[in-house]
N, C-alpha and C positions, 0 to 999 in steps of 0.2 A: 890428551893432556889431563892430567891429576888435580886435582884439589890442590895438593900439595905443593903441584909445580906453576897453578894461576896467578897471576896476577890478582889484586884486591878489584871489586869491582862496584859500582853501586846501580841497582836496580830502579831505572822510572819508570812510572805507571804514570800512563797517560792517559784519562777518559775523557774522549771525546763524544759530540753527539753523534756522531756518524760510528763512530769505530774505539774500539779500545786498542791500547797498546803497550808492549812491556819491552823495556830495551836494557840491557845490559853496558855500564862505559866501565873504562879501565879507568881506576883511579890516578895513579900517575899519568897518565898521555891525554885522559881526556877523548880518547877514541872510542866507536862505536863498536863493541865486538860482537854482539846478537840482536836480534828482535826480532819481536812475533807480534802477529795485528789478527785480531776479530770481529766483526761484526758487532755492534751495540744497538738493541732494540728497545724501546720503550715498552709495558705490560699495557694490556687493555682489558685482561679480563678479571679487572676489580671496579671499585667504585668511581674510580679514575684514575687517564693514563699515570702509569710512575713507572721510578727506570728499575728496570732488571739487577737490583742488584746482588741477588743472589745466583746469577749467570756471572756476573760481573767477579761475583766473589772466589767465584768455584774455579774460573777459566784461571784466576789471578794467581791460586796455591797451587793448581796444578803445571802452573810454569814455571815458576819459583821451584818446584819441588824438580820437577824435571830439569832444569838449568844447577840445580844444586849439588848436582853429584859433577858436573864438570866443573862450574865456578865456584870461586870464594867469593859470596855477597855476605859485604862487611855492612851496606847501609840499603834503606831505600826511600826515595824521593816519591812525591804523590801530586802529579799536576792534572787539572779537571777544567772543562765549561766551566762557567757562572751559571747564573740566575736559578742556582737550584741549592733544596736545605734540608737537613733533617732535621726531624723532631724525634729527640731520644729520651728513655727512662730506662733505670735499672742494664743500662747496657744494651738495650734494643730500641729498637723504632716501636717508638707509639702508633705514628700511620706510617704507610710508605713515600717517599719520596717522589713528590707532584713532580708531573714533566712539562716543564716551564711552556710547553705549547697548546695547553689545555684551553681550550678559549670558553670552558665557564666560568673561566676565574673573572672573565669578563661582566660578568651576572653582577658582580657587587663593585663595577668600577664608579659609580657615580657615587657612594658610599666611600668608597675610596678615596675618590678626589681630595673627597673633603677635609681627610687627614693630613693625606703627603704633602712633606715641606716641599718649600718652591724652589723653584731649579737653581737660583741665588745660592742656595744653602748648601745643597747636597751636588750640583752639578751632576743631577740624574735628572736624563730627562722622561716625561710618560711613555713609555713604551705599553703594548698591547698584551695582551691574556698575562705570563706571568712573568717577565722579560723584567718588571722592576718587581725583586723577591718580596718586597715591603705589602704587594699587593697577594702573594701567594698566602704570607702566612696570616692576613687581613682575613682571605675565603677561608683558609682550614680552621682560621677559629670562630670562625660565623659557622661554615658547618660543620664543624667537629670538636663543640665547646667543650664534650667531658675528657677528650683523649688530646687535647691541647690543654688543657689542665693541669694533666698527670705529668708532662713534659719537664725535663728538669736540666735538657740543654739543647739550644738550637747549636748545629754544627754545619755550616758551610763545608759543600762538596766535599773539597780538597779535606779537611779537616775529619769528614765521618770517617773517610776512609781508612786517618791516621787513628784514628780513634781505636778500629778495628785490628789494627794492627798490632799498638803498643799501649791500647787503655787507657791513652791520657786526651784529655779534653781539652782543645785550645780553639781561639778563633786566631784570624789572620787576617790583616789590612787590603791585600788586594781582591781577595773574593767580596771581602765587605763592602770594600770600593768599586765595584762593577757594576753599576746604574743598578744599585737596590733602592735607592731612597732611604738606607738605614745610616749612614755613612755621612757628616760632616767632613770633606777633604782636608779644606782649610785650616779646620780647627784640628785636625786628627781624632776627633772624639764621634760619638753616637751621634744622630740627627735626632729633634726634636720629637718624630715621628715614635722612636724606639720606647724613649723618654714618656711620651704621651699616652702608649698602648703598654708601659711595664714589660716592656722586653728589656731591659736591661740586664736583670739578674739572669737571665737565661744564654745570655753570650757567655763563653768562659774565657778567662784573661788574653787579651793578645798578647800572639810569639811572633818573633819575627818568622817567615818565609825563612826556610832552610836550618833554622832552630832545630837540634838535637832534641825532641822530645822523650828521649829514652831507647831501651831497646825493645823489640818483639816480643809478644807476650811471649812465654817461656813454651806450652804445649803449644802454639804455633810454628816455632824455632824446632821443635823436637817433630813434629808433623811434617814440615817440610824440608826440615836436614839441613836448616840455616844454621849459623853457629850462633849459640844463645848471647852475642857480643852484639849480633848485626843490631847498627842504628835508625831510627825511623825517624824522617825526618820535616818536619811541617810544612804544608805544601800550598801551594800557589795556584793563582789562578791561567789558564794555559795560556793567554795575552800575555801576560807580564812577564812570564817564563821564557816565550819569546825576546824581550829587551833586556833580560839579563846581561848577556854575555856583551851586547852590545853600546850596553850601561857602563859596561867598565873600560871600553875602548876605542870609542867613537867621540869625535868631537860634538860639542852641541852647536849647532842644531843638526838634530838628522831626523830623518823618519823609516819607520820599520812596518812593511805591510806584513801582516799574517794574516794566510789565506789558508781557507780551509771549509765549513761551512756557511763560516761567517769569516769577511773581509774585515780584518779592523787593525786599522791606519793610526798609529800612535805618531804624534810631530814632538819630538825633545824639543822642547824649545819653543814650543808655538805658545803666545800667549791662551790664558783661558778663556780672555775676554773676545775670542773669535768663535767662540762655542755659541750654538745656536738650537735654541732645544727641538725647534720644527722641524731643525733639520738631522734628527738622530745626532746629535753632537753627543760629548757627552766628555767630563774629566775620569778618568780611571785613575788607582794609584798604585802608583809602582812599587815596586821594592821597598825603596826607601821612605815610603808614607808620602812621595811629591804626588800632588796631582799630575796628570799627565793630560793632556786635550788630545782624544781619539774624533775618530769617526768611523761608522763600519757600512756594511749592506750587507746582505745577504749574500755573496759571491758564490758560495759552495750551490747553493739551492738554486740560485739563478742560472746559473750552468746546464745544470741538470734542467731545466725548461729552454733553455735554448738551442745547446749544442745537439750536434748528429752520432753518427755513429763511428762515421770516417776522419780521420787526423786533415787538417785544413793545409794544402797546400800556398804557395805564392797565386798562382794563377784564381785561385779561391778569392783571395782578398782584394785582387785588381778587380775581378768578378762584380763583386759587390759595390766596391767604388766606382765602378763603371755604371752600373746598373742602378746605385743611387740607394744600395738597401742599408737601414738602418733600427739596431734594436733600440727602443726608447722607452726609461724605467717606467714604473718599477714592472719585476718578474717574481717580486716577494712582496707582502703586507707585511711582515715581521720587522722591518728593520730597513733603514736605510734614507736616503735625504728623501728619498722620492717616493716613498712606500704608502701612500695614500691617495696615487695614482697609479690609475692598471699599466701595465705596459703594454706594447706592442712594435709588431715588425711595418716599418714605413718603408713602401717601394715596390712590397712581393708580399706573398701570398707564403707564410713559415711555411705551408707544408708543397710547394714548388719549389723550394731552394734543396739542392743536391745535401747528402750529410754530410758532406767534405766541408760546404757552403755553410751548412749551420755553425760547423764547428767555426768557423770565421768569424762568422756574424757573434757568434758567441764570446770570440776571443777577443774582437775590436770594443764589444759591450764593456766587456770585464775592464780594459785597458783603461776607455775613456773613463768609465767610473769611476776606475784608482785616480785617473788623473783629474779630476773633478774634482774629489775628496780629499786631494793632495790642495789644492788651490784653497778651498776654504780653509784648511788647516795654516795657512799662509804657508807652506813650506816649498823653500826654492832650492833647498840645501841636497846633500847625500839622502839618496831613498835606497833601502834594503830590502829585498824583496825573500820572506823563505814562507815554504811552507808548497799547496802543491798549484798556486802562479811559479815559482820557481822552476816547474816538471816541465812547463808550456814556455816555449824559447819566443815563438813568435809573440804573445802578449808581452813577454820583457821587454823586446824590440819595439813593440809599437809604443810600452813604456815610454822609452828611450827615445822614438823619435818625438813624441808628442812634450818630453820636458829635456832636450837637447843640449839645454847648458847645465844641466846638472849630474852627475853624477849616480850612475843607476848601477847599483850591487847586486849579487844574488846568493843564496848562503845554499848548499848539496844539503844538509841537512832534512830528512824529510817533512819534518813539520814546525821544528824553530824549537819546539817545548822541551823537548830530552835536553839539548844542550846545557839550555839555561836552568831547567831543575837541578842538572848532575852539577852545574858548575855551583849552585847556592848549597847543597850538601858536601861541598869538599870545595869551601874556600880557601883554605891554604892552597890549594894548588890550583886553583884557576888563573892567577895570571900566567901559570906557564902552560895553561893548553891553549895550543894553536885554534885561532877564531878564521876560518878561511872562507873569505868572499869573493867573488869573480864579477869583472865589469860586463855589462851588461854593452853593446854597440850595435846599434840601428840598422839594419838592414838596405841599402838603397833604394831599395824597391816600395821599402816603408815610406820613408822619407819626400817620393816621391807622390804622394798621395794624401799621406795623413795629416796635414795641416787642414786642406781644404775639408777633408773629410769629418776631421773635429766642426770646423766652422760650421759647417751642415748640420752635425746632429747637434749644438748650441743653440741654434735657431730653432729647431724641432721642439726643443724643450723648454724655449721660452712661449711656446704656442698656447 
């Protein structure tokens, strides 16, 4: 196929912390017609970890540039993690970009404290090393007060990267809204915080999420054989990118988990006033500047500490419930209701259980959690499940049986974020791409089981 005989198409970039990703959708259909995924590491050998982004940068034009001789990319969308910022001058970073898991930034949190607005205000609650960005850019200009100076604009993630692209400087509501403590919801404006430290001048104007910022610098369009038209377009944070699509077509109330590193559980609809800050709660803001009441854990990371090697059969999961074994949080400090508790396996001894077993044990973990998370958020309504809980059939099912009268979704999409980016850069025609979700139905064998088995590990955890 020719240039000449493609379809229009627009390119998402997804940085996640685990992986980057670039996908290609058809602008009419709204379908996914390529992607490519890499690896994404953090640097260590500077003064401190920060991400790769000249890996990041280099993988990014060499796929654009390769996909350019077969597609027509007319636009591209930019969706990213939170809790991470640049400090930019003259076009470049002043320092590198802190990797929000740096636990010196820990060093100045009681200094800290003393600043950040209270949870009332900003609906962020204190999260650990730099998890609320308010505390990151507190450390870099305590120790980097001449090169935080020279700075002449802070750029949330999603935003350096447009920056890079098409030169224009913007910020955007939902990175700012993601437990930074910079972020007033309510009022849509700055928190006192920004206010109090003079960061105000160093935001640049908010665009909306999917805002036309222009087009590609002109010698990057000529570099990569884009046509000097394609649009770049203001990008989001990869939460909220997931509730796009289903912002515009879902009843309220619903809820949408995206899983992925981090599990986090947006409830449409849930009041605010069931956010609880001890308990990682937390308001993020959507699209439209509403606050939205989340909850997350750590899902992706607690996985990887639990499960085996082997895919978890039926006979696995009776196993367990037979035998009485139970994971009980947390498997992560980073995040989650329970993240200031170790966790552990009650019943068996993790390294006696089969990897068939772990993957189980892993999967029933993940299930109850969502369904925990889902209960403080009050939600009884439609639950949407994408991202890669979506890939794992049996955690849907145990989903399903443990909230039975509601309604359990699941979106093929593989991470939730591509959809909702392509659809905020080509709104004229998103309500006619097909949004396709699949019912979710309980297994017998679940259902048999998993009531009792909830009640078990509830008791466990009020111990």
């Amino acid at each position: 196929m020719s240039v000449s005989e493609s379809s229009s198409f627009c390119a998402v970039f997804d940085i996640g912390k685990t992986n980057i990703k670039l996908s290609l959708v058809d602008r009419d259909s709204g379908q996914l017609a390529i992607s490519a995924q890499s690896e994404n590491s953090v640097l260590n050998d500077g003064d401190f970890p920060c991400a790769n982004t000249e890996h990041i940068w280099l993988w990014l034009k060499s796929q654009l540039k390769q996909w350019s001789t077969t597609y027509l990319i007319e636009g591209i969308g930019i969706t990213t993690h939170g809790a991470t910022i640049a400090c930019v001058a003259e076009g470049e970073l002043v320092l590198p970009i802190l990797d929000y898991e740096f636990t010196e930034i820990d060093s100045a949190r009681q200094a800290y404290n003393l600043l950040r607005p209270a949870f009332d205000e900003t609906l962020s609650p204190a999260l650990p090393v730099g998890l609320n960005l308010g505390a990151q850019l507190h450390w870099l200009q305590k120790q980097y007060p001449e090169e935080f100076a020279r700075t002449q604009h802070f750029l949330l993630y999603p935003q350096y990267w447009c920056y890079r692209l098409s030169g224009v400087a913007v910020s955007e509501m939902t990175s700012l809204g993601c437990h930074t403590d910079l972020w007033n919801p309510n009022k849509k404006d700055y928190s006192t915080l920004v206010n109090r430290q003079r960061w105000r001048e160093l935001f640049p104007p908010n665009f909306a999420a999917g805002k036309c910022l222009g087009v590609i610098k002109p010698d990057l369009a000529k570099t990569l054989g884009l046509p000097a038209t394609c649009e770049i377009y203001n990008g989001i944070h990869d939460s909220n990118a997931s509730l796009v699509p289903h912002l515009f077509t879902q009843k309220t109330p619903f809820a949408v988990v995206s899983s992925g590193t981090w599990t986090i559980i947006a409830g449409i609809g849930s009041p605010t006033s069931c956010l609880d800050e001890r308990k990682d709660m937390l308001a993020n803001v959507n699209v439209f500047g509403e606050p939205t009441s989340c909850i997350r854990f750590m899902g992706g990371r607690e996985w990887q500490q639990l499960a085996g090697t082997e895919n978890a059969s039926e006979k696995d999961f009776l196993a367990l419930s037979r035998r009485g074994v139970y994971a009980i949080p947390a498997f992560s400090d980073q995040g989650g209701p329970f993240r200031q508790q170790a966790g552990y396996v009650y019943g068996a001894e993790h390294q006696h259980l089969s990897e068939s077993e772990k993957s189980a044990l892993a999967t029933l973990y993940l299930a109850l959690m969502t369904d925990h998370c889902l209960e403080l958020l009050q939600q009884n309504s439609t639950v949407i499940i994408e991202g890669a809980f979506a890939r794992n059939s049996w955690l849907m099912e145990i989903l399903a049986g443990l909230r039975i009268e509601q309604q359990i979704l699941y979106s093929e999409d593989a991470t939730g974020t591509t959809a909702g980016t392509a659809h905020l850069s080509n709104q004229t025609s998103a309500s006619r791409w097909p949004i396709t979700v699949f019912p979710v139905v309980p297994a017998p064998i679940i259902q048999s089981f998993i009531t009792s088995y909830k009640q078990k590990w509830q008791s466990l955890l009020s111990r």
